[in-house]
N, C-alpha and C positions, 0 to 999 in steps of 0.2 A: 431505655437504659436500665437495667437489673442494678439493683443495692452494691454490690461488691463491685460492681464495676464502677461504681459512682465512687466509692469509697475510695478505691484503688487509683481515679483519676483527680480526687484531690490529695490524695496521699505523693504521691508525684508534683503535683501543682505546688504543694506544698515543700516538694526536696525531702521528703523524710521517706527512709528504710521503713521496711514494715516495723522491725526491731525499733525505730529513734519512736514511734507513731504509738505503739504497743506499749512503750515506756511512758510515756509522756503521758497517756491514758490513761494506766494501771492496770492493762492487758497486758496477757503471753504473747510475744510475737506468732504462735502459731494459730493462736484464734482469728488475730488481723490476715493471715494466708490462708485460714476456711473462709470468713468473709468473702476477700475477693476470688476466691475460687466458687463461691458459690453455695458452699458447704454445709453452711452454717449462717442463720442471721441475727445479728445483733441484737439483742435487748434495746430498749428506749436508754436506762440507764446509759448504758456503754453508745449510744444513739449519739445520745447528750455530749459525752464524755469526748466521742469523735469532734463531736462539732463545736466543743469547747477550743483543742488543739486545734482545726482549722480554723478557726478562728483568731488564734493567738498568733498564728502563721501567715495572718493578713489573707488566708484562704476561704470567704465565707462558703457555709454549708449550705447548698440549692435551697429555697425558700417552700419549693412545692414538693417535702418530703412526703408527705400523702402519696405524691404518682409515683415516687420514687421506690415506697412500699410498695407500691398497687394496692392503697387502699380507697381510692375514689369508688363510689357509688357505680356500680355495673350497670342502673338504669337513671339517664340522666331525663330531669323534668325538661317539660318541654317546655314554651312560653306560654305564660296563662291565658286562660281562655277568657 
């Protein structure tokens, strides 16, 4: 699952407009609609800031934002020798 699609499905989870999410944050609601379109991705700060408001929303933010970036490791160890 890509970032903004992740975003956009607890932003729903959550019941909030991209406008209420945007607000709540101290984001434009049209950054929260690059986001989940794709467009654009968030800073950590604003990362944070997301997952402070699901949070407050009883919506926790995935715990393995690493895959959610796609920043895990492209070559995984293998079991030691």
């Amino acid at each position: 699952m890509k970032l903004g699609d992740e975003i956009k499905r607890l932003r729903l989870a959550a019941g909030l407009s991209q406008e209420q999410l945007a607000g709540r944050a101290g984001r434009h609601q049209t950054l929260i609609g690059q986001f989940e379109a794709g467009r654009k991705s968030p800073s950590l700060e604003t990362l944070a800031a997301l997952a402070e408001v699901f949070r407050a929303e009883g919506v926790p933010f995935p715990v393995d934002v690493e895959d959610i970036l796609g920043l895990k490791p492209a070559i995984q160890k293998g079991p030691a020798a």
